[in-house]
C-alpha positions in Angstrom: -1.6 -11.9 -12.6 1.5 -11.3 -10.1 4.7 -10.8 -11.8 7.6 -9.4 -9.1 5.6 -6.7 -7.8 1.6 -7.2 -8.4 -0.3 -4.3 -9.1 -3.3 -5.2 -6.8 -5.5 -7.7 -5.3 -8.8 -6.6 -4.4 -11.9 -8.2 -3.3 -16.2 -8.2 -4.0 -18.3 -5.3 -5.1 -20.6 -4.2 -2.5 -23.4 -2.3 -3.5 -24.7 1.2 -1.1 -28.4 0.8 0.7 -30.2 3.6 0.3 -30.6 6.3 3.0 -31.0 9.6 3.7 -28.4 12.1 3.0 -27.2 12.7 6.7 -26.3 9.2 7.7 -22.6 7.5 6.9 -23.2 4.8 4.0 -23.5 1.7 4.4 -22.8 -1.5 2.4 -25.3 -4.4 2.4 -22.9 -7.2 3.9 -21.7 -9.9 2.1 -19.6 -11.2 4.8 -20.2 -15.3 3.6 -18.8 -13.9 0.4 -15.8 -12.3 1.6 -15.0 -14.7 3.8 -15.1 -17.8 1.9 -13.2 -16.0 -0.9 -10.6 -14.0 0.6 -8.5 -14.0 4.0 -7.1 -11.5 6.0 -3.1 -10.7 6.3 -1.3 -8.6 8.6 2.4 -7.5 8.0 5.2 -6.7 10.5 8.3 -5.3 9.2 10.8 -4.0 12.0 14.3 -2.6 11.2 17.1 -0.9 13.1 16.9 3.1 12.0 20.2 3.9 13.3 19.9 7.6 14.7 19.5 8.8 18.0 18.8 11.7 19.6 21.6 13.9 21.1 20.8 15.6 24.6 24.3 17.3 24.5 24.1 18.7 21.3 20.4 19.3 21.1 20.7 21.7 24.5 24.0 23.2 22.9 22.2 24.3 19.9 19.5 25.8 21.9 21.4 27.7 24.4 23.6 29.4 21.2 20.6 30.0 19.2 18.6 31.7 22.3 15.9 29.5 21.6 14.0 27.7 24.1 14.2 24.4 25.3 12.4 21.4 23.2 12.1 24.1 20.4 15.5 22.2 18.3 15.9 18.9 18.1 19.4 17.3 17.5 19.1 13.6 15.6 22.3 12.2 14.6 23.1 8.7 12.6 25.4 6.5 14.3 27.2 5.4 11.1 26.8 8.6 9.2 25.9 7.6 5.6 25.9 3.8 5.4 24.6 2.1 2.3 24.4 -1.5 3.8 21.8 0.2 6.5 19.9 2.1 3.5 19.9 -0.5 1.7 17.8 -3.0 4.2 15.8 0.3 5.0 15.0 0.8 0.9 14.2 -2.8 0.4 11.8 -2.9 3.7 9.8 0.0 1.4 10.0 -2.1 -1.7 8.5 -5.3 0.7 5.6 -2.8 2.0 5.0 -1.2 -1.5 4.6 -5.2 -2.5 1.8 -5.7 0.5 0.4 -3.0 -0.3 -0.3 -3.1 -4.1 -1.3 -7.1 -3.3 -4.0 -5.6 -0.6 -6.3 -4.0 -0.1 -7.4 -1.7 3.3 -9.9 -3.6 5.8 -9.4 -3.0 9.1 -6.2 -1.5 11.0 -3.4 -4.1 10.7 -4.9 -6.5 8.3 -5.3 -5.9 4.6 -7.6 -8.1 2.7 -6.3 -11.1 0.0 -8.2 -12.8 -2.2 -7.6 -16.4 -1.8 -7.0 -17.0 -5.5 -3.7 -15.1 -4.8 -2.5 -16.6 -1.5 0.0 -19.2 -3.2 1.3 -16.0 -5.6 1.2 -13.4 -2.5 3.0 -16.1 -0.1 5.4 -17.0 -2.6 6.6 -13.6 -2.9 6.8 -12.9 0.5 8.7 -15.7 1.3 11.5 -14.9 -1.3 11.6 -11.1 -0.5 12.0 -12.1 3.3 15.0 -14.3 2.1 16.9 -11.3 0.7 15.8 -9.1 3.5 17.6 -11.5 5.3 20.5 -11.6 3.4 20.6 -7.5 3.4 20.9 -8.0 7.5 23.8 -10.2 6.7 25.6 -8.0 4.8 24.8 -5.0 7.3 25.9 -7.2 10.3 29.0 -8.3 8.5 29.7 -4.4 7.8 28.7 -3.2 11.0 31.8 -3.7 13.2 34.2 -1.8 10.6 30.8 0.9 10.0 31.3 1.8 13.8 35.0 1.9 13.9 34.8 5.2 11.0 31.6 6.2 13.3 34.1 8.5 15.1 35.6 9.9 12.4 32.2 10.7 10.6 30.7 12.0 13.9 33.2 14.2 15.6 32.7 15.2 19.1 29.0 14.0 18.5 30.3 10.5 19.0 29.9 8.0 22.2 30.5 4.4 21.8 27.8 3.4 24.4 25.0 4.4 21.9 26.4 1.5 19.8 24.5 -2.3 20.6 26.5 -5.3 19.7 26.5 -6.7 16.5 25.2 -9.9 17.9 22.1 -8.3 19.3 21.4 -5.9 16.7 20.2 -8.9 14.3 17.3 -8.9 16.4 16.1 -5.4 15.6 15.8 -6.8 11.9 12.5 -8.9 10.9 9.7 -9.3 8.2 7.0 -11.7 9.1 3.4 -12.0 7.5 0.3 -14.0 9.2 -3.1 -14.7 7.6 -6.3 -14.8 9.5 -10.0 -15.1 8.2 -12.5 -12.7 7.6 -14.9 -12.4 10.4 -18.2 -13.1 9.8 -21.0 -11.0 11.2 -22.6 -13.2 14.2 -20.2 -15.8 14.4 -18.8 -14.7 17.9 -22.2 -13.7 19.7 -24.6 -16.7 18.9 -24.7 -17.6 22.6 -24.9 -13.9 24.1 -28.8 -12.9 25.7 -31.2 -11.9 23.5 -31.1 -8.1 24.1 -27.1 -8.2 24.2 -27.1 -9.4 21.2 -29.1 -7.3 19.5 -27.2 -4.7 20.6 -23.5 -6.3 19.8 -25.2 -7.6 16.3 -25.9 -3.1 15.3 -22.2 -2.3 16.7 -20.6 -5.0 14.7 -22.5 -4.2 11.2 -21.4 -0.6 11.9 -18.0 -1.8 12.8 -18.5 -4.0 9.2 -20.0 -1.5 7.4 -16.7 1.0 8.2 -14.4 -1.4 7.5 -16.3 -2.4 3.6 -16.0 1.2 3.0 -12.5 1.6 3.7 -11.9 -1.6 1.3 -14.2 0.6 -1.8 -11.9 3.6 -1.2 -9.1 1.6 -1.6 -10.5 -0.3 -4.4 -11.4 3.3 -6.0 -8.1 5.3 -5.7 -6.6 1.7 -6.9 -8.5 2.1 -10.2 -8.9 6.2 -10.2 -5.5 7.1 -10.3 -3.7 5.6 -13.3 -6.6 6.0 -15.4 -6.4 9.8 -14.3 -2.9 10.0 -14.4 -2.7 8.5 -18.3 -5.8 11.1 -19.2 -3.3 13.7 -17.9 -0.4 13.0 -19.4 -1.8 12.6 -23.3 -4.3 15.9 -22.7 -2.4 18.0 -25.4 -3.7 18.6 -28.8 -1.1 18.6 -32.4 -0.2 22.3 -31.6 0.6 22.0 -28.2 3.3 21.8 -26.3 4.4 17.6 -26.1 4.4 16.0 -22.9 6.5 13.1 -21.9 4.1 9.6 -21.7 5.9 7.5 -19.7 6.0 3.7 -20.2 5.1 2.9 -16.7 1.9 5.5 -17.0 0.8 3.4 -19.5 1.6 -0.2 -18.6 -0.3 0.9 -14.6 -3.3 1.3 -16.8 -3.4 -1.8 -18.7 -2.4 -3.8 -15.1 -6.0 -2.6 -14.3 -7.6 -5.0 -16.1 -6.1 -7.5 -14.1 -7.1 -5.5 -10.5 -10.8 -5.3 -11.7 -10.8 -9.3 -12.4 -9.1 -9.6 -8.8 -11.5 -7.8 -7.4 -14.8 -8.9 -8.8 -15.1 -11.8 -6.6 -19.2 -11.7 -6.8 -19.0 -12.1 -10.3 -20.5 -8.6 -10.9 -21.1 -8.0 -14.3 -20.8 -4.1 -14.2 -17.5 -4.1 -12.7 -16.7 -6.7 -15.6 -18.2 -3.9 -17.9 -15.8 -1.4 -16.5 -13.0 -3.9 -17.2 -14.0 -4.4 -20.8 -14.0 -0.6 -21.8 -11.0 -0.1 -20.1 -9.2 -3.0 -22.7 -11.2 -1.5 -25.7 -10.1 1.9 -24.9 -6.6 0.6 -24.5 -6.9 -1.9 -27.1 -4.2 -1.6 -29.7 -2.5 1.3 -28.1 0.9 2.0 -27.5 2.9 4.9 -25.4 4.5 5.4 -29.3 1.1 5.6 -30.9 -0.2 8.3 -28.4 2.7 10.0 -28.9 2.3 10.5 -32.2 -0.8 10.4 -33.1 -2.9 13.8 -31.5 -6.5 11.5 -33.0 -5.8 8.7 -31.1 -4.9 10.6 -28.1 -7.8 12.0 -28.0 -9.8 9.1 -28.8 -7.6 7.1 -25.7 -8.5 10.4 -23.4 -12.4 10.2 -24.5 -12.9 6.7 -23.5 -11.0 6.9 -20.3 -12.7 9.5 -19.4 -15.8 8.0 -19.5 -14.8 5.3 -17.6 -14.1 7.2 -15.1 -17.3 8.6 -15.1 -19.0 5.2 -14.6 -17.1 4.5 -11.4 -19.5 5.9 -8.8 -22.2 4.0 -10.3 -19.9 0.9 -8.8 -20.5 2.3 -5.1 -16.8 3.7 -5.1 
């Protein structure tokens, strides 16, 4: 499924108990599930942003604007524009665009990853933490002969005791990933008193509960979105106006039916329905065909449409 960047990597379908209309929803748990099929990662990316506030200049502005204190901020960069920093500060994006797509929400710090992805996920990581490094090489290399035209590029906004050393500025660089499992409802309170526990055991299904809900959103804007966007972007009929249908619009919705086999980790046969219309709607289809055909963009739009219809049915 993973090529450079993977689209997604999602975990079981949980289905809603039923429950009156005032009461948050809840998921009946399949916590054994989930946590003998997936794990739990967490992601730390730290970088070096390279701006500062300036008291001097912030106070100066203030007093010739007549405006009152704290109501303008002065923020300059120490090195002006340099492309070694942006490029370590693009490719940190790129790394948390990668997590993200390969996750999916669970609880705050920790996405979820199905374990039939780990080697894939890990892989990837490790190589994209490689050439981060190699990005904090370059910038370190750079970053003596950066802070020497500092002055020039800064003016009287310059002082060289904002600048760290290049030997300790390596440290404000790092990627580093962890994995953890999925905690299972009961496994921390079997020895707790009777009435304790009974009491922990409610707050921790809630606690579950929140966090399974948090994973179906994910799951459902993971699916909702490129199906949406593609309906959008072949809605015109043979007398309209043409609209531009993008390569990558269409090649987000055909990476689906790799998400919704990711994710159906129960084996749940109407997610696996969802992830059949989805190919038969886009079976045969090309961004060339929509294009030119107005029959088969409507045909496309129909069936995707009613696809998306079917996805509350899923719990999302």
């Amino acid at each position: 499924m993973y090529s450079t960047y993977p689209h997604a990597a999602t975990q079981p379908q949980l289905q809603p108990q039923p429950q009156s209309s005032d009461q948050p929803k809840t998921y009946t748990s399949h916590a054994p599930s989930l946590a003998s099929s997936s794990m739990l990662v967490e992601l730390t990316i730290r970088t070096w942003a390279g701006r500062k506030k300036d008291k001097r200049a912030t106070n100066d502005v203030n007093y010739r604007n007549s405006a009152q204190k704290g109501t303008a901020n002065v923020t300059k960069k120490l090195l002006g524009e340099c492309s070694e920093l942006k490029d370590i500060s693009n490719y940190a994006e790129v790394i948390r665009d990668y997590h993200r797509n390969a996750t999916l929400p669970f609880m705050k710090g920790a996405e979820l990853l199905p374990n039939e992805y780990f080697l894939d996920y890990n892989r990837t990581m490790e190589q994209m933490i490689q050439h981060f490094k190699g990005l904090v090489d370059i910038f370190i290399d750079a970053y003596n002969w950066e802070k020497s035209l500092a002055q020039t590029k800064l003016g009287t906004l310059y002082d060289p005791h904002e600048y760290p050393t290049a030997e300790s500025l390596r440290s404000k660089f790092d990627v580093s990933f962890g994995y953890m499992p999925v905690p299972e409802r009961g496994n921390f309170i079997l020895n707790i008193e009777a009435a304790a526990k009974e009491v922990l055991e409610e707050a921790h299904q809630k606690h579950y509960d929140a966090r399974l809900a948090t994973m179906m959103e994910g799951v459902c804007e993971k699916i909702t979105k490129p199906l949406e966007h593609l309906v959008k972007s072949i809605d015109f009929g043979a007398a309209d106006k043409t609209k531009k249908i993008y390569e990558s619009t269409f090649e987000a919705a055909t990476a689906l039916l790799d998400l919704l086999v990711t994710c159906n980790i129960t084996k749940d046969p109407k997610i696996e329905a969802v992830r059949k219309d989805i190919a038969a709607a886009l079976d045969g289809v090309t961004t060339d065909g929509l294009r030119n055909s107005h029959q088969l963009r409507a045909k496309t739009k129909r069936e995707l449409e009613a696809v998306i219809k079917t996805l509350p049915s899923l719990g999302f």
